[in-house]
C-alpha positions as CSV (number, residue, x, y, z in Angstrom):
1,X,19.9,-19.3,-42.0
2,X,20.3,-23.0,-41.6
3,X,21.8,-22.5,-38.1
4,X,19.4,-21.4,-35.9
5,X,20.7,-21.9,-32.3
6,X,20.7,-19.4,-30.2
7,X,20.0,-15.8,-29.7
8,X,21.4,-13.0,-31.5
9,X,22.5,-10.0,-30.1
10,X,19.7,-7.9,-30.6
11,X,17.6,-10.6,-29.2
12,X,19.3,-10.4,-26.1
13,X,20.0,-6.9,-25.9
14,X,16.4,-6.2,-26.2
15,X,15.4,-8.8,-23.3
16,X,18.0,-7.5,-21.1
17,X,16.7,-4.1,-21.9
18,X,12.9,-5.2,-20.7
19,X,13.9,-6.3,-17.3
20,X,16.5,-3.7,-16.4
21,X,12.9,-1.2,-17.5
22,X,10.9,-3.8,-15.3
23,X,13.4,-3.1,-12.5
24,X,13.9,0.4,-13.0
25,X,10.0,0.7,-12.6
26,X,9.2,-1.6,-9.7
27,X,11.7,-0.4,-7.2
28,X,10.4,3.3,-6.8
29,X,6.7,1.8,-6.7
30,X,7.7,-0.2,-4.2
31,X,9.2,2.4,-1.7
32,X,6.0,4.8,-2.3
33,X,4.1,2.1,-1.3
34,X,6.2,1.3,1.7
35,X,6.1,4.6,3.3
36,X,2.5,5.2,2.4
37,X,1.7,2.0,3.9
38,X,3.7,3.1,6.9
39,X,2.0,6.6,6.8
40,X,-1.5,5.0,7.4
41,X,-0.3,2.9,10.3
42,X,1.2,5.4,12.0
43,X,-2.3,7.8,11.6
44,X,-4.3,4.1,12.5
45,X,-2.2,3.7,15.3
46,X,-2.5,7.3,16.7
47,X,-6.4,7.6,16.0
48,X,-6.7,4.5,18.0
49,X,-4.6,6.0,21.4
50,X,-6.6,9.5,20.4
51,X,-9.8,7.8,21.0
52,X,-9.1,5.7,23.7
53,X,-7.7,8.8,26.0
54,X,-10.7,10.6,24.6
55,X,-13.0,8.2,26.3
56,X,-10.2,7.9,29.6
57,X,-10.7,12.1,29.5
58,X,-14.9,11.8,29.2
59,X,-15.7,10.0,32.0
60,X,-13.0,11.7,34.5
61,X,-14.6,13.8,36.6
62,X,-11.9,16.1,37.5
63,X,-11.1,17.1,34.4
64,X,-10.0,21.3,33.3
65,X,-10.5,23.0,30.6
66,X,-7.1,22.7,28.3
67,X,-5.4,19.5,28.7
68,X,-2.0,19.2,26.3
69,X,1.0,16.7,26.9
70,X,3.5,14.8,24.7
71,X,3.7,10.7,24.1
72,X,5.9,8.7,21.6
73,X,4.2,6.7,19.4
74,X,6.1,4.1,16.9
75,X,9.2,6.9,17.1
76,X,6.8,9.8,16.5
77,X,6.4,12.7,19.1
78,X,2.5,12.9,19.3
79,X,1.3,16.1,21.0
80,X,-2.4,15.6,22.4
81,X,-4.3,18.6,23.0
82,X,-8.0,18.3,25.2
83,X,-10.2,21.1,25.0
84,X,-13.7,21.5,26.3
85,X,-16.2,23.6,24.7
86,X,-20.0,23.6,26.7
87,X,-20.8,19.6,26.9
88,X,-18.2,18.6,24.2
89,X,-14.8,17.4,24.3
90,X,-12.1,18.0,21.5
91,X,-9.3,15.5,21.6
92,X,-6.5,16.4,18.9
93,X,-3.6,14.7,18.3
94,X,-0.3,16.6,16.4
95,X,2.7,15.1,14.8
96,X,5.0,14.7,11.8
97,X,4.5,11.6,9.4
98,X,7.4,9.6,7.4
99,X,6.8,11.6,4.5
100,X,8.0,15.1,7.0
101,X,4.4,16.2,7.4
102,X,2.6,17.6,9.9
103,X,-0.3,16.1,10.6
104,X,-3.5,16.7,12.8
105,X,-6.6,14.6,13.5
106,X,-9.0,15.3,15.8
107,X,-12.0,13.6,17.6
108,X,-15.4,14.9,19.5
109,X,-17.0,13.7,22.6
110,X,-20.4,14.4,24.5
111,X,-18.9,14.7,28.2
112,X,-22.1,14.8,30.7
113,X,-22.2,17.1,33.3
C-alpha cells in the first residue's frame, strides 16, 4: 500500500472502457443527425423554389390547366406538378430524400381571373 503511483489495471481498463462506450455512442448520433439535418435542407430548399414558381405560375396569364416538368435540386430530381382547380392553383413538388424517401409537399394559390 505504501506505493501509490500510478494506475492499476483495472483503473485503466475501466477508463478506456468509458471512452471507447463514449465513442461507440457519439458516432451513430452524429450521422443521424447529419442526414436529418440534410433531409430538412433539402425539403427548405425545395419548398422555397416550390413557392417561388408558384407565384412565377399565378400571375402568368397564359397559363393551362396541368403543368408538370422535372428540375435538379442539390442532386435530387424534383418533379413539379401545377394544377388548377376553379380560382386555385396547386403547386406540388415530388422527389426522393437522403434517407430513400419519397417525399411530396404541396402549396395553394388564389390565381385571379
Amino acid at each position: 500500500m505504501k506505493n501509490n503511483k500510478g494506475f492499476t489495471l483495472v483503473e485503466a481498463l475501466t477508463s478506456m472502457s468509458i471512452v471507447f462506450m463514449l465513442i461507440a455512442i457519439t458516432i451513430p448520433i452524429n450521422t443521424i443527425l447529419k442526414t436529418e439535418r440534410m433531409k430538412l435542407y433539402d425539403e427548405r430548399l425545395i419548398s422555397f423554389y416550390l413557392h417561388d414558381e408558384l407565384i412565377d405560375k399565378l400571375y402568368t396569364e397564359n397559363f393551362m390547366e396541368t403543368d408538370k416538368y422535372t428540375v435538379s435540386i442539390n442532386n435530387h430530381n424534383v418533379q413539379f406538378q401545377f394544377t388548377l382547380n376553379d380560382d386555385l392553383l396547386k403547386g406540388c413538388a415530388r422527389w426522393e430524400n437522403v434517407k430513400q424517401q419519397n417525399k411530396e409537399y404541396c402549396l395553394y394559390g388564389y390565381k385571379k381571373q
